[in-house]
Every structure is written in C-alpha cells, then in structure tokens.
C-alpha beads as a LAMMPS data file, in Angstrom:
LAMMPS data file: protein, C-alpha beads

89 atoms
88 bonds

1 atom types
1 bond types

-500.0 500.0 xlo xhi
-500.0 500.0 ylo yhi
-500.0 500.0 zlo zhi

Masses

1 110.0

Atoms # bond

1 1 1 -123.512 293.533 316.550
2 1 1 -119.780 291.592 316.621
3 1 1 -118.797 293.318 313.571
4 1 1 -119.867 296.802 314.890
5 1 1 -117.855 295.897 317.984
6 1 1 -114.866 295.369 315.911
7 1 1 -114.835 299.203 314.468
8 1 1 -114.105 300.241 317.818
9 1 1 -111.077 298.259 318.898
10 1 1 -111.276 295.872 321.458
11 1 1 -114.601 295.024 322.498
12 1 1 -113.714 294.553 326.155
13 1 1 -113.849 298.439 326.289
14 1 1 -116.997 298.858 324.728
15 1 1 -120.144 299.406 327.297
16 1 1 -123.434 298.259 326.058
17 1 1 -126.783 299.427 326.908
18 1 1 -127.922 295.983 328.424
19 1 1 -124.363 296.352 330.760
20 1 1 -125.713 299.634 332.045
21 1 1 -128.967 298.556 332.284
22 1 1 -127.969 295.388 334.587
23 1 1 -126.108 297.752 336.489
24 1 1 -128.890 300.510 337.356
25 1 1 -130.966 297.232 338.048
26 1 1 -128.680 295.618 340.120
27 1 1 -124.788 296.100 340.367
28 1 1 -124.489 292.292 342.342
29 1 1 -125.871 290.913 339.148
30 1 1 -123.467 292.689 337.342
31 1 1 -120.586 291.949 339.062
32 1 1 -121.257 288.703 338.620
33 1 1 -122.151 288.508 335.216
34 1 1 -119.781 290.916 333.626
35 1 1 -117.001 291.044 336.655
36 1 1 -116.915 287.310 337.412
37 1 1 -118.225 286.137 333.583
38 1 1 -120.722 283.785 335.396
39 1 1 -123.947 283.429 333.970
40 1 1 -127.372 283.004 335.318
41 1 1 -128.695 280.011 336.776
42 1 1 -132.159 280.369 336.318
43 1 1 -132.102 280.062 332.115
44 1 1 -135.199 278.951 332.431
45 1 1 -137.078 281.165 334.198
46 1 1 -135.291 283.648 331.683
47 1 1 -136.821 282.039 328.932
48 1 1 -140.505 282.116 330.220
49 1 1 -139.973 285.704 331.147
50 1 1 -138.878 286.521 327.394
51 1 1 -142.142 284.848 326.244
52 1 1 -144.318 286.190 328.797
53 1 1 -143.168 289.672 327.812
54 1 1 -143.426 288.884 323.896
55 1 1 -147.132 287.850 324.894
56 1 1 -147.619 291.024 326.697
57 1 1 -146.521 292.970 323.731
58 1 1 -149.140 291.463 321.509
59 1 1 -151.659 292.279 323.730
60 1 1 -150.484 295.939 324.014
61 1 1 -150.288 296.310 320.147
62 1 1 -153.419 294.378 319.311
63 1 1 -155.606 297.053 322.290
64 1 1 -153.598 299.926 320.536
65 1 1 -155.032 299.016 317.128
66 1 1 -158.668 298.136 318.658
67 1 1 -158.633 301.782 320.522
68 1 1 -157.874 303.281 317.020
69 1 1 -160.465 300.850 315.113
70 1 1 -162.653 302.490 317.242
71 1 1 -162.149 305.981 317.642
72 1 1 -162.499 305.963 313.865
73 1 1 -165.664 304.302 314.510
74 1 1 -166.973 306.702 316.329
75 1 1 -165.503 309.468 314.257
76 1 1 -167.205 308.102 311.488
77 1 1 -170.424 307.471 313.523
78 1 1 -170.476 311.317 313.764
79 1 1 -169.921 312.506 310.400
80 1 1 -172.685 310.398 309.324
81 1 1 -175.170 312.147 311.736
82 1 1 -173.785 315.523 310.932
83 1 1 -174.530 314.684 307.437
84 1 1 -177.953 313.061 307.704
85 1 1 -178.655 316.258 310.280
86 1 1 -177.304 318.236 307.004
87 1 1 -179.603 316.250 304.798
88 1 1 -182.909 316.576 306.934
89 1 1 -182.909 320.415 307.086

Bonds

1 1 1 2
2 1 2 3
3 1 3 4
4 1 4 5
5 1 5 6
6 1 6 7
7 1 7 8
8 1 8 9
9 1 9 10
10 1 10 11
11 1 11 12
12 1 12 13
13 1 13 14
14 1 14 15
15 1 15 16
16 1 16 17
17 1 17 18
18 1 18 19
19 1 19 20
20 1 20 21
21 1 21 22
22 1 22 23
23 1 23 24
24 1 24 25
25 1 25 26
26 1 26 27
27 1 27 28
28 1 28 29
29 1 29 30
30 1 30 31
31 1 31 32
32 1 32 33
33 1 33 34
34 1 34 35
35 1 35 36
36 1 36 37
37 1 37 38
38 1 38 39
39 1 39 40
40 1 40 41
41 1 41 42
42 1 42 43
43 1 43 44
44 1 44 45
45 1 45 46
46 1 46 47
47 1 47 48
48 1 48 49
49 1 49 50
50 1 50 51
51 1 51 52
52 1 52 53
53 1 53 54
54 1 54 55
55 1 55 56
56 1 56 57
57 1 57 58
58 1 58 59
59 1 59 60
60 1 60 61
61 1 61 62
62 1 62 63
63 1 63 64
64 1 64 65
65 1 65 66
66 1 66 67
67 1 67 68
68 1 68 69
69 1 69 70
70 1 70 71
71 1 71 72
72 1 72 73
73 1 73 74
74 1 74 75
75 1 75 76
76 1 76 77
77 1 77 78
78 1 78 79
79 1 79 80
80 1 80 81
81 1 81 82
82 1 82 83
83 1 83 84
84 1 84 85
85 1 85 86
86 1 86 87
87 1 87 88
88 1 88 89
C-alpha cells in the first residue's frame, strides 16, 4: 500500500477509504487521529473487536455454505421423487 502511495506524490495528500470512513463515523475521532496524529487508547479493546469480527465472519461463511449444502439437498431430494414418480408409472 506504501509503494502505491508513492505513485501519487506525497502521501499526505492522499485520502484513504478508512480516513473517510472514520470521518462519516465520527469526525472527533478523526480529528484526533488524523488532525492531532494521536492514536487510540483502547488498543486493546481494538484488538478483541478485530477477532470478534473475524469470528463473526466464519460463522457467516460457514451458515452460507450449510444453506447451500442444503438447498441442494433438497433439490436433489426432489429429482429423486420426480424420477421414482417417473419410474412407477
């Protein structure tokens, strides 16, 4: 991310996405962070956030892939009777 940074000049006048972010979120936390350069006190709590949402994630992905497991359980549920319906004619 540095390096692409560098393409455009000096990276002072570069806004990022996580800048903009902060600032829709709260503009005292970025004037602080980016105005004043101070940086959060509460590293910690930062930290378990981070991992709490990394542990949400892998929930959301793991339902995702159980929903799908079993729509094409059922899908294949059906077929079968449509075929054995076929087959008893």
């Amino acid at each position: 991310m540095k390096d692409d940074l560098e393409d455009y000049g000096n990276p002072a006048d570069v806004v990022t996405a996580h800048e903009i972010a902060t600032f829709v979120y709260c503009s005292e936390q970025w004037r602080l962070e980016y105005g004043l350069g101070l940086e959060p006190e509460n590293q910690a709590e930062l930290r378990a956030g981070g991992r709490h949402h990394a542990r949400k994630a892998t929930a959301e992905r793991t339902a995702g892939r159980m929903l799908g497991i079993g729509r094409d359980a059922v899908l294949a549920g059906l077929i079968l009777l449509f075929v054995l319906w076929i087959l008893g004619r």
